[in-house]
VOGU-3710 file (C-alpha; in Angstrom, 3 decimals, decimal comma):
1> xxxxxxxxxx> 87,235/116,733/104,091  87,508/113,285/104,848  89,629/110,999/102,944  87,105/108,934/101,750  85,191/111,516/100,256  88,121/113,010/98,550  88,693/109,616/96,557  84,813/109,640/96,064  84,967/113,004/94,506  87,750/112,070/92,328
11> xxxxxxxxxx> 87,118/109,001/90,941  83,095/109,771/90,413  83,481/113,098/89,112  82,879/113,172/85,531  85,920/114,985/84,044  86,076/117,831/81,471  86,876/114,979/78,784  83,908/112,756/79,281  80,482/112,198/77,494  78,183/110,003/77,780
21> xxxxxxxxxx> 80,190/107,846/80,149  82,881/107,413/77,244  86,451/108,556/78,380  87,235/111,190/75,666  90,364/112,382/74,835  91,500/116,001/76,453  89,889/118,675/74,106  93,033/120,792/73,299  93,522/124,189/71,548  95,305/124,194/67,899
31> xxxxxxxxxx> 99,041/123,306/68,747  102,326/125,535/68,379  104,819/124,803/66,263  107,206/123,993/69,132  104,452/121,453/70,748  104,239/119,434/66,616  108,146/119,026/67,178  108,138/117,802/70,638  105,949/114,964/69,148  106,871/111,516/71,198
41> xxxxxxxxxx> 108,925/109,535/69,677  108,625/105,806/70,282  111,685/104,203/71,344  113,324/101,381/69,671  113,857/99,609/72,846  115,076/95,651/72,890  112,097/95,155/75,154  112,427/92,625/77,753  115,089/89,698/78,101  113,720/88,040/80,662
51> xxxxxxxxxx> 110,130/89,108/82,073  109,453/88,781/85,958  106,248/88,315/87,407  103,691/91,179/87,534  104,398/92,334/91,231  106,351/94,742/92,839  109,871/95,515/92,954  110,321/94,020/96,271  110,078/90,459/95,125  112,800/90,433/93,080
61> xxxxxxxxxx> 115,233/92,450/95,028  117,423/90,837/97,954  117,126/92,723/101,489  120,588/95,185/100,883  119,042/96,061/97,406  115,712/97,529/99,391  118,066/99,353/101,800  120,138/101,146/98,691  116,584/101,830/97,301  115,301/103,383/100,750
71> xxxxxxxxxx> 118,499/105,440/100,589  118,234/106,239/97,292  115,029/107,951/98,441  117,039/109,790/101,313  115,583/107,307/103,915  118,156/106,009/106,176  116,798/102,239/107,632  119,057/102,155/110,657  117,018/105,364/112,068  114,108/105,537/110,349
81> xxxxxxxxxx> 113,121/101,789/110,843  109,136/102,703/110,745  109,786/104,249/106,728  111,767/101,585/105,834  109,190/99,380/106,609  106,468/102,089/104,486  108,777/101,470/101,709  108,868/98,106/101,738  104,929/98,183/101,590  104,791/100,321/98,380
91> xxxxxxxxxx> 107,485/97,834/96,653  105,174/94,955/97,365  102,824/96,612/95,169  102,206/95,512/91,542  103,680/97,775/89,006  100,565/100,064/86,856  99,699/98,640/83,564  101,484/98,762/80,825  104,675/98,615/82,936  106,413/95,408/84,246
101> xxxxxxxxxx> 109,731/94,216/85,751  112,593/92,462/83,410  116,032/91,731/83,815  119,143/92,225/81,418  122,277/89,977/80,515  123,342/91,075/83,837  120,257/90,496/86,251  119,743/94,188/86,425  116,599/95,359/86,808  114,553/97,435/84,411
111> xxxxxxxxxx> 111,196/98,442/83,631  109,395/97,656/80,242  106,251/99,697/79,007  104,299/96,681/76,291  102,598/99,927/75,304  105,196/102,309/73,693  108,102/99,690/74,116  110,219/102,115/75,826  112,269/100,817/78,760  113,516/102,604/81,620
121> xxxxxxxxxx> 115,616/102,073/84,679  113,250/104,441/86,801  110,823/102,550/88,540  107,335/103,817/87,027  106,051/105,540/90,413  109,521/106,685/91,351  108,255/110,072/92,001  105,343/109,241/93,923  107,173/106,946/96,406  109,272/110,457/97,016
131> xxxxxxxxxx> 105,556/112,060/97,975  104,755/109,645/99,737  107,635/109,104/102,250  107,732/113,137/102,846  103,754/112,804/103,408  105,001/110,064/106,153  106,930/112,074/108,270  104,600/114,566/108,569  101,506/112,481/109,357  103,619/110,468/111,714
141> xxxxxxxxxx> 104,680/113,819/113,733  101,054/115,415/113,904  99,020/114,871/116,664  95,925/113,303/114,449  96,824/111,152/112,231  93,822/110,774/110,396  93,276/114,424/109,740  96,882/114,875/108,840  96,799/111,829/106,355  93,612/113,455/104,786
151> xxxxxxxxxx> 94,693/116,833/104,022  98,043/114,655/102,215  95,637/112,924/100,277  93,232/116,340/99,052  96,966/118,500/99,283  98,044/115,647/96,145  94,843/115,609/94,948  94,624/119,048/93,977  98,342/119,426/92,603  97,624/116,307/90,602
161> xxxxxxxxxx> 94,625/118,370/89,100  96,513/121,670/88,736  99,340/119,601/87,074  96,542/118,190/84,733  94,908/121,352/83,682  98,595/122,097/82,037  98,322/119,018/79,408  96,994/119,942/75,458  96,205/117,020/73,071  98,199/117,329/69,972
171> xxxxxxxxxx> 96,397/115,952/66,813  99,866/115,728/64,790  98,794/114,995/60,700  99,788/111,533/59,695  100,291/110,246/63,137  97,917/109,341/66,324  97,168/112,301/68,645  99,767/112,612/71,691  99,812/115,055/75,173  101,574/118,105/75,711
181> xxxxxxxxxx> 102,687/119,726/79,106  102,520/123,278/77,692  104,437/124,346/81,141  107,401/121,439/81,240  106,895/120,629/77,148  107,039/116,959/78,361  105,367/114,664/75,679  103,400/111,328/76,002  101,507/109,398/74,163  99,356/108,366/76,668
191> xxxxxxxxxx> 96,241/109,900/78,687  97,841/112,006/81,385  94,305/111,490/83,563  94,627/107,752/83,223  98,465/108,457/84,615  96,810/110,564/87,629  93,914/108,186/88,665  96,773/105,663/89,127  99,168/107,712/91,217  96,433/109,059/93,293
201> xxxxxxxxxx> 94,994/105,467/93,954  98,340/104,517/95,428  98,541/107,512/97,790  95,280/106,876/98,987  95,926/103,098/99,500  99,041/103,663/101,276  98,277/106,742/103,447  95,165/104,464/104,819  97,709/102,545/105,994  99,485/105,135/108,264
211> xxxxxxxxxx> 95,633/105,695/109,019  95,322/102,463/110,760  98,740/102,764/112,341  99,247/99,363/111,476  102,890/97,519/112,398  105,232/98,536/109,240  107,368/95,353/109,032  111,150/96,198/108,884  114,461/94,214/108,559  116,710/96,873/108,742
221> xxxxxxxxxx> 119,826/95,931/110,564  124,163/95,533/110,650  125,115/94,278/107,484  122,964/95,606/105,434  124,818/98,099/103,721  126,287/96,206/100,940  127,026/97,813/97,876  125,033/96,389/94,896  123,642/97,284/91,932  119,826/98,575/91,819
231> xxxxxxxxxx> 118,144/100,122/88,869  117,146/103,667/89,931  114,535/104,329/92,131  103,651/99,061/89,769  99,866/99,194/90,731  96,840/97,345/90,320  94,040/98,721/87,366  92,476/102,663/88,645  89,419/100,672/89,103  90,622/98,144/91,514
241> xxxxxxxxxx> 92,265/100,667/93,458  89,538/102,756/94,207  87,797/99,788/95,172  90,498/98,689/97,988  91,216/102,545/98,465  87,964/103,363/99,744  87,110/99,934/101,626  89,829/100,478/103,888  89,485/104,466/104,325  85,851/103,633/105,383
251> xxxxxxx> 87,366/100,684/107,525  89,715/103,420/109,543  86,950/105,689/109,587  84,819/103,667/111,340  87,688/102,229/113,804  88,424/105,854/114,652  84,757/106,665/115,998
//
C-alpha cells in the first residue's frame, strides 16, 4: 500500500470513539479494582525555570551534546555519518503539544508537560526516535527504498493500532476520567489516540525523507566525543502534520514515476 494512502487511511478514518465528527472519549468496560488504584496521579512538579523556545532539542544543544544523544540511541556518528545526520533532522523538530524544552539551575535540559505539570528528563518522542533509526537501516539496505519505507510506515501503523485497542477509559468517582493500558497497567490522563496520531505523523514525515534520499547533513567528526551532560534521550499539531506528511509523500511519489 502506498505510503500516502496509509496516512490517508489513518488520519480520515473515523475511529471507534467518534460521532458526529466530535472526538469522543474511548468507550471502556466497567474498571477493576486494580485499574481505580492505578489512577494517575498528577505530579507536583516545579514546572519550568527557564522556558526555551518551542523547537526541537537540537537548538539548544551544542554539537558533542547531539553526538552523546545519537549514542545514547546506539548510533555511533563516526560510522554511521548518514543516521547521525537522520537524527539531527528529528531534533530539529518542534516538540508535540503540551510538551516544551526548559532548563534547571544547572542548564540541564528537561521537558515540561503545561498539561499535567509533570516534568521529565525523557525527551517526549524518545521511543519513537528508537523506531525510527532501526526503520533507517533497513530502508537504507533494501533495494527500493520507497517500498521499504512504506511497509515501515503501515508495519508502525498497525502496532500503533494494536497497542491502542489495549487502552480502557476509567471514569474514577470524584475525579475526571483517565486511560488504562489493561496489558502494561500504564495510566494517563490523556487521549492515547491523540498520543498515536502524533507519533505516527512524525514517522511518516521523516521516513518521506529517506523517500527522497535527500542529503542528511552531518558534522560528525574528531573531537566530538566530549563528555557532557544531556538529559536522556517535539512535533507540530496532528493536523499540521498530516498536512506536510502527505504533501511530501505525494511529492516522492510523483518524483519516483
Amino acid at each position: 500500500m502506498a505510503t500516502a494512502e496509509v496516512i490517508r487511511q489513518f488520519f480520515k478514518a473515523p475511529s471507534p470513539s467518534q460521532k458526529g465528527g466530535q472526538h469522543m472519549p474511548v468507550k471502556t468496560p466497567l474498571a477493576s479494582p486494580a485499574s481505580v488504584a492505578a489512577v494517575p496521579q498528577t505530579p507536583q512538579a516545579l514546572g519550568p525555570r527557564t522556558p526555551m523556545a518551542p523547537t526541537g532539542l537540537m537548538q539548544n544543544l551544542e554539537l558533542a551534546q547531539q553526538v552523546q544523544y545519537a549514542r545514547a540511541l546506539g548510533v555511533d556518528p563516526e560510522f554511521e555519518s548518514e543516521l547521525f545526520g537522520y537524527i539531527q533532522m528529528m531534533l530539529r523538530m518542534p516538540l508535540p503539544e503540551p510538551w516544551r524544552e526548559c532548563a534547571d539551575a544547572k542548564n540541564r535540559v528537561y521537558y515540561y508537560n503545561s498539561k499535567t505539570r509533570a516534568s521529565s528528563w525523557s525527551h517526549p518522542l524518545l521511543q519513537i526516535h528508537v523506531l525510527l533509526s532501526a526503520a533507517f537501516r533497513r530502508v537504507v539496505l533494501s533495494g527500493d527504498r520507497v517500498k521499504a519505507a512504506c511497509a515501515e510506515l503501515e508495519a508502525m501503523r498497525q502496532q500503533g493500532e494494536a497497542d491502542l485497542a489495549c487502552w480502557r477509559e476509567v471514569a474514577a468517582e470524584g475525579s475526571r476520567a483517565y486511560y488504562y493500558h489493561i496489558e502494561s497497567q500504564e495510566t494517563s490522563w490523556d487521549n492515547p489516540r491523540d498520543k498515536l496520531t502524533t507519533e505516527l505523523g512524525v514517522q511518516a514525515q521523516m521516513l518521506s525523507h529517506l523517500i527522497r534520499g535527500s542529503p542528511m547533513p552531518s558534522q560528525a567528526g574528531s573531537g566530538l566525543a566530549s563528555p557532557v551532560h544531556v538529559a536522556a534521550p517535539g512535533v507540530s499539531t496532528p493536523k499540521h502534520l498530516q498536512q506536510e506528511s502527505l504533501a511530501t509523500v505525494n511529492e516522492d511519489q510523483e518524483a519516483q514515476e
